[in-house]
NUDREN-950957 format. One record per atom (N, C-alpha, C, CB): x, y, z; residue in three letters. Coordinates in steps of 0.2 Angstrom, whole numbers, plus 2048, in hexadecimal, padded with zeros to 3 digits. Each point is the difference from the previous one (the first is absolute). Glycine has a CB too. Layout:
// residues N
XYZAla;...
END
This chain:
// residues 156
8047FA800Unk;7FC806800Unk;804806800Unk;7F77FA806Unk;80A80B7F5Unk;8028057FEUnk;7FE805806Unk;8017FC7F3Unk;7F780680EUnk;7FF806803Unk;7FC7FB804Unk;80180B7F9Unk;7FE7F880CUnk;7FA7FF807Unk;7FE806800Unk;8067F9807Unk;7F38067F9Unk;7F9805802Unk;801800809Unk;7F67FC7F4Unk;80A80980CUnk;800803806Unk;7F87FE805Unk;8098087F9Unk;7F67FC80DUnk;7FB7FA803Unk;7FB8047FEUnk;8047F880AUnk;7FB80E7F4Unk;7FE8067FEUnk;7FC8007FBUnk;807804805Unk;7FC7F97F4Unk;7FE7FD7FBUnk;7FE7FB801Unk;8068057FBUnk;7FC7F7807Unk;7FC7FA801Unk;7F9802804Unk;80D7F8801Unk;7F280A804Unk;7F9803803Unk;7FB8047FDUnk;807800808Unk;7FE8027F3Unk;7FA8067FBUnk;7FF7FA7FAUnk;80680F802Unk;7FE7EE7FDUnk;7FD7F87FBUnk;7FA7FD802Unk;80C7FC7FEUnk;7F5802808Unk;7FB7FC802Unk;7FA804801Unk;8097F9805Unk;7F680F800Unk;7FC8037FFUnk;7FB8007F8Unk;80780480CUnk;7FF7FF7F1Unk;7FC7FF7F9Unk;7FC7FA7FEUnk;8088087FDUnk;7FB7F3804Unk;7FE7F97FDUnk;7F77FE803Unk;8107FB801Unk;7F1807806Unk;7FC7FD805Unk;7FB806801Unk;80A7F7806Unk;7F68107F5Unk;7FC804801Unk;7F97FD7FDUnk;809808800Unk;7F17FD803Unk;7F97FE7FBUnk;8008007FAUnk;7FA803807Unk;80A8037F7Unk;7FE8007F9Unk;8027F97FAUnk;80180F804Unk;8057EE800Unk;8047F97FDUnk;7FB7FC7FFUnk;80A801804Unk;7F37FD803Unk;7FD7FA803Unk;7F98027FDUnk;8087FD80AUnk;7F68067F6Unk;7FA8037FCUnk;8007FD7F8Unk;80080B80AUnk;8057F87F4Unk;8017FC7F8Unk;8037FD802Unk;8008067F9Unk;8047F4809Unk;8007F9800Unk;7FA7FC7FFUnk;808802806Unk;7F47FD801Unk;7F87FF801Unk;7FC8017FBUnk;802804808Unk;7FC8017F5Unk;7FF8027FCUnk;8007FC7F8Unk;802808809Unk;8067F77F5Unk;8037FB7FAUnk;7FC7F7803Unk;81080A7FCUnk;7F27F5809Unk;7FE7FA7FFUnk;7F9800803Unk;80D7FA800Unk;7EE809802Unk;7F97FE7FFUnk;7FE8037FBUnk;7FD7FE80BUnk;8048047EEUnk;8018037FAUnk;8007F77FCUnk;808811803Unk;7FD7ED7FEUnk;8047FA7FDUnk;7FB7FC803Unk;80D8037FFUnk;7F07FC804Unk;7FC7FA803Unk;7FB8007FFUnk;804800807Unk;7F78077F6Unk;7FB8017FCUnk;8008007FAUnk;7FD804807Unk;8077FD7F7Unk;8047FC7F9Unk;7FF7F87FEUnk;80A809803Unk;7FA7F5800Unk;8017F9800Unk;7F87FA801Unk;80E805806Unk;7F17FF801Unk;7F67FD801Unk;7FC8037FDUnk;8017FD80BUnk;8008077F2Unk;7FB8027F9Unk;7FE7FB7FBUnk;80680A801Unk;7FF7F47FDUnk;7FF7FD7F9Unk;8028047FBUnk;7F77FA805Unk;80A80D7F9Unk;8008057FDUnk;8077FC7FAUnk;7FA80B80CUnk;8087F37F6Unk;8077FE7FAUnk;7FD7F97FDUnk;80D805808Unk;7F07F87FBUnk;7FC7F97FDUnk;7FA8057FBUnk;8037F580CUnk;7FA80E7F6Unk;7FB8037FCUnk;8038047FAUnk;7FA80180AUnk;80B8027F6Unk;8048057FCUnk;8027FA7FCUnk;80680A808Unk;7FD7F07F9Unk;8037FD7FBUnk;7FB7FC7FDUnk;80B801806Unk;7F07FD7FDUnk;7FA7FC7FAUnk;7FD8077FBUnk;7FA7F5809Unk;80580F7FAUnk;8008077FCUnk;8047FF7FBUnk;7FE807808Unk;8077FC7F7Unk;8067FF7FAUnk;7FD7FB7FCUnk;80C803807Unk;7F57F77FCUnk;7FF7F97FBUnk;7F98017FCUnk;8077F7809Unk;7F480B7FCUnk;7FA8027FAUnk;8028057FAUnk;7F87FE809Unk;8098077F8Unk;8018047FAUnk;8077FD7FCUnk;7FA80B806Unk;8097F07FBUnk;8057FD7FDUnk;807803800Unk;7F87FB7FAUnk;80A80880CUnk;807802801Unk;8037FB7FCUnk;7FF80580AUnk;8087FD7F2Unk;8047FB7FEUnk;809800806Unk;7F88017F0Unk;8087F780FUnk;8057FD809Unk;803807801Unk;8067F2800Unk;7FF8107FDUnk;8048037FFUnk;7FD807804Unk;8057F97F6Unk;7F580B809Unk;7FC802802Unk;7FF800808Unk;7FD7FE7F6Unk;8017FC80AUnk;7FE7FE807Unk;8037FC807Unk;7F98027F7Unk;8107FE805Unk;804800806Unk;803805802Unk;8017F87FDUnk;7FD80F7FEUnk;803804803Unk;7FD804805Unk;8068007F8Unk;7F4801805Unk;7F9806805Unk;7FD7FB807Unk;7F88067F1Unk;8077F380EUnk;7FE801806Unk;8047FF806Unk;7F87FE7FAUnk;811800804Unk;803800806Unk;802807801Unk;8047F47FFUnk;7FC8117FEUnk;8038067FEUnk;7F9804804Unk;8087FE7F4Unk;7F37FF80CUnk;7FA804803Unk;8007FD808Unk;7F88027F3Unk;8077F980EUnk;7FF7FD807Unk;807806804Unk;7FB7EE7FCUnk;80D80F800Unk;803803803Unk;800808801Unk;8037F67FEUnk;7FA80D7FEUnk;7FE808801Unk;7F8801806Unk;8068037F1Unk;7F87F980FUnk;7FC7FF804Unk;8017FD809Unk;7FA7FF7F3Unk;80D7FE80FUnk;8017FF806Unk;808802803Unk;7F67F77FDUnk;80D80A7FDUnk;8088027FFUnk;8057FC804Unk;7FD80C7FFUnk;7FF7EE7FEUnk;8037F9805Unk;8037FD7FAUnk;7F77FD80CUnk;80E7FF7F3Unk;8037F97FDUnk;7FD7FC801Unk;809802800Unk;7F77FB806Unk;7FC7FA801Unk;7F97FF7FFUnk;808800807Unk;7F58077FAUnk;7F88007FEUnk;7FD7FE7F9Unk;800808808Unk;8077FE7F4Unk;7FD7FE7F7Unk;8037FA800Unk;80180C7F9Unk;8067EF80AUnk;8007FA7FCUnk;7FB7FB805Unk;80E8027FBUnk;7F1800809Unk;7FB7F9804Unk;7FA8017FEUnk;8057FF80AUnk;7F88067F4Unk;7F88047FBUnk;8007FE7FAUnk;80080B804Unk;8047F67F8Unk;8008007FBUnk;8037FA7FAUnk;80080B807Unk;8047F37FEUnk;8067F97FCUnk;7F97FA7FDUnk;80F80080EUnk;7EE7FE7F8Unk;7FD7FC800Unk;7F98007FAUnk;80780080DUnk;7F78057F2Unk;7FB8027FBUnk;8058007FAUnk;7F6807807Unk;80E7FB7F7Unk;8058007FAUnk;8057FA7FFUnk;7FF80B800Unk;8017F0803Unk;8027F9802Unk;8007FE7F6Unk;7F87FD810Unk;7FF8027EFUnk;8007FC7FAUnk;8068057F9Unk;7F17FA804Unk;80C80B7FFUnk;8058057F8Unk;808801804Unk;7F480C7FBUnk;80F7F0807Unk;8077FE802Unk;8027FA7FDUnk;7FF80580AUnk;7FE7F77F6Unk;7FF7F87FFUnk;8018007F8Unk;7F67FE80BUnk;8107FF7F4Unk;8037FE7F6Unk;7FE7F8805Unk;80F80B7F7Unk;7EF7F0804Unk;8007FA801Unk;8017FD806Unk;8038017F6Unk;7F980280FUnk;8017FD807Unk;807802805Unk;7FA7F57FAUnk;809811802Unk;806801802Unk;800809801Unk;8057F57FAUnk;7FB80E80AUnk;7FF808802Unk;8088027FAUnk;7F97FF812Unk;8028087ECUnk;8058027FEUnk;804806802Unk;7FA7FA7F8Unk;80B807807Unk;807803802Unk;7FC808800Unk;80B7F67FAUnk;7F480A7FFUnk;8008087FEUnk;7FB801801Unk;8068017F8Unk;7F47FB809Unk;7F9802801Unk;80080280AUnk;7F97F67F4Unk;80980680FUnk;801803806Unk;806805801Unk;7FB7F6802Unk;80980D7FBUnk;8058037FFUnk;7FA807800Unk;80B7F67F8Unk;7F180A801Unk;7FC8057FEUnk;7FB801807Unk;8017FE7F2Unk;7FC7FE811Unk;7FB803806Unk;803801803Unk;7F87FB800Unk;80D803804Unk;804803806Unk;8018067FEUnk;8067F6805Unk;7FE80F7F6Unk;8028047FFUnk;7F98037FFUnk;80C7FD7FDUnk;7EF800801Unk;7F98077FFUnk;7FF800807Unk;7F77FF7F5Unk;8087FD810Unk;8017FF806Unk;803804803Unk;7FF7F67FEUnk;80680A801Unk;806806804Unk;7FF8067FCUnk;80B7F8804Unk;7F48097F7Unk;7FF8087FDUnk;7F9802803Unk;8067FE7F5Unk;7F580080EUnk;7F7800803Unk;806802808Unk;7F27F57F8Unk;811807809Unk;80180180AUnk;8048057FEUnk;8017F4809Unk;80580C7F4Unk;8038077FFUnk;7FF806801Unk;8017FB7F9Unk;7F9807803Unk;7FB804800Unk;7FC803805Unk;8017FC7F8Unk;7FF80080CUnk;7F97FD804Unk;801808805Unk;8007EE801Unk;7FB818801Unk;801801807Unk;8007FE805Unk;7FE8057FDUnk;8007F6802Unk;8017F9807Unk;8067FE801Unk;7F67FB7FEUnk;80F8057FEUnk;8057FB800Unk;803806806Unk;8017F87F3Unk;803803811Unk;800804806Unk;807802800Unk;7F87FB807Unk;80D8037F7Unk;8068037FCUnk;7FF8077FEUnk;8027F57FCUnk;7FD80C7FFUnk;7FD8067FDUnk;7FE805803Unk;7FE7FA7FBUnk;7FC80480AUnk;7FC805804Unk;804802804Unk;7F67FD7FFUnk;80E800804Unk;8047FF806Unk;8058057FDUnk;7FE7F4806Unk;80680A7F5Unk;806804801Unk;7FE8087FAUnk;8097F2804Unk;7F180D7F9Unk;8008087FDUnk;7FE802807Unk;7FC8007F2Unk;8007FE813Unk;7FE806802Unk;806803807Unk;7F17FB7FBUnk;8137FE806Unk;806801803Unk;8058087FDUnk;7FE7EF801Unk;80480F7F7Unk;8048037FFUnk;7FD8077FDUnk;8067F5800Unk;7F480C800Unk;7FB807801Unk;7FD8007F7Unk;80980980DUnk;7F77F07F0Unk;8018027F9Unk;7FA7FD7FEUnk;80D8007FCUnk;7F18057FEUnk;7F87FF800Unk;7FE7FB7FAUnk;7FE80D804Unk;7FE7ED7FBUnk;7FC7FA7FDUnk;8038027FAUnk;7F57FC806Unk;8078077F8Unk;8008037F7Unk;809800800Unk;7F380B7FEUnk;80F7F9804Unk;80A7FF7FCUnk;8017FA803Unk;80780C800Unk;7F87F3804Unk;8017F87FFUnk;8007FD7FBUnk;7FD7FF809Unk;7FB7FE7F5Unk;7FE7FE7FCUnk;8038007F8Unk;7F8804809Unk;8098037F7Unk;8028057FAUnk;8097FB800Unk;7F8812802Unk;80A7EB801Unk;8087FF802Unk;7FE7F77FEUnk;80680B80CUnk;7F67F47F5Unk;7FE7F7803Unk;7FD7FF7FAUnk;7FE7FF80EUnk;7FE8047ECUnk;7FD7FC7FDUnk;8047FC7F9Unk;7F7808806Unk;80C7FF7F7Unk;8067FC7FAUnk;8047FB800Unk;801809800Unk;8037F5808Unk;7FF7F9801Unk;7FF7FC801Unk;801803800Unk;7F77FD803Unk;7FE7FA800Unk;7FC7FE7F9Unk;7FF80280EUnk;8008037EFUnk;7FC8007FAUnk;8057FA7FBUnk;7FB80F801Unk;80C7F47FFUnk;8047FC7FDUnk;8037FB802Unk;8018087FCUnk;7FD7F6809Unk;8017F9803Unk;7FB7FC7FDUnk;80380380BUnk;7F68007F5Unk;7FA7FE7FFUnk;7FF7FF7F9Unk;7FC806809Unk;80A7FD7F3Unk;7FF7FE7F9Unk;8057FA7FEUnk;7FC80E7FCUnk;80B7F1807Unk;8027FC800Unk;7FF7F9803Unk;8058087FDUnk;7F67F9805Unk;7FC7F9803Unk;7FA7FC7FAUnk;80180780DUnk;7FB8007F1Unk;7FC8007FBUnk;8037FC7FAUnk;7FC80B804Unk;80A7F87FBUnk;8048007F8Unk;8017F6802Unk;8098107FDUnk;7FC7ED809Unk;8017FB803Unk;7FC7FB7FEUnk;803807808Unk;7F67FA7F9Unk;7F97FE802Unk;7FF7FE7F7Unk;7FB80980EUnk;8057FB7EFUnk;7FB7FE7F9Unk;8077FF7FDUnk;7F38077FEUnk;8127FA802Unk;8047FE7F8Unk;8057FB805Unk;80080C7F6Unk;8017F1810Unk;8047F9800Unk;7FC7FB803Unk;80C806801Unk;
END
């Protein structure tokens, strides 16, 4: 350890951490995420899509990309979501690489996003910087992650 925080810093960490306004949005993200999940709302969304005939490609990206903008959890868009896009993974009984490749990444480009994702919230509002430049910094990225997944997905 290079530096040691002093017990002063360390006291004003903790107060901040353990303030209402944190714990209030903690709380908040995961009984958000819980009515999410016991909704049904991502099982609905995704027979949705299939009626109007989303094509796969389509539909690995939006609904993990959506669940996760809707809980700004990993685990929620892959334990939500994985399971309904099971069959559109599935080459000959065998999960495919790039199809899962593409939903994890719409997946993480939806939690990315997410003002839920507590990362985010936590540290723009930590470092006094406001959503939008954020945002304005974070999307070109993920956009082009999102297209090399895409590209991935239909031509290998």
């Amino acid at each position: 350890v290079q530096q040691r925080a002093s017990k002063d810093e360390i006291r004003q960490a903790l107060k901040y951490g353990f303030g209402p306004r944190v714990l209030f949005l903690l709380y908040s993200v995961m009984l958000y995420k819980a009515i999410v999940e016991q909704s049904g709302a991502a099982y609905t969304l995704f027979t949705d899509m299939q009626t109007i005939g989303m094509p796969p490609a389509v539909l690995l990206v939006v609904l993990p990309a959506v669940v996760g903008f809707a809980t700004g959890l990993s685990m929620a868009f892959v334990g939500i979501s994985f399971p309904l896009l099971l069959p559109f993974m599935s080459v000959a009984g065998d999960i495919s690489g790039y199809a899962l490749f593409l939903a994890y990444v719409g997946g993480g480009v939806g939690y990315m996003l997410s003002p839920l994702h507590l990362c985010l919230t936590l540290s723009s509002e930590f470092f006094g910087a406001r959503l939008g430049d954020v945002y304005r910094l974070m999307v070109p990225p993920l956009l082009a992650v999102l297209a090399v997944a895409l590209v991935a997905f239909l031509f290998f």
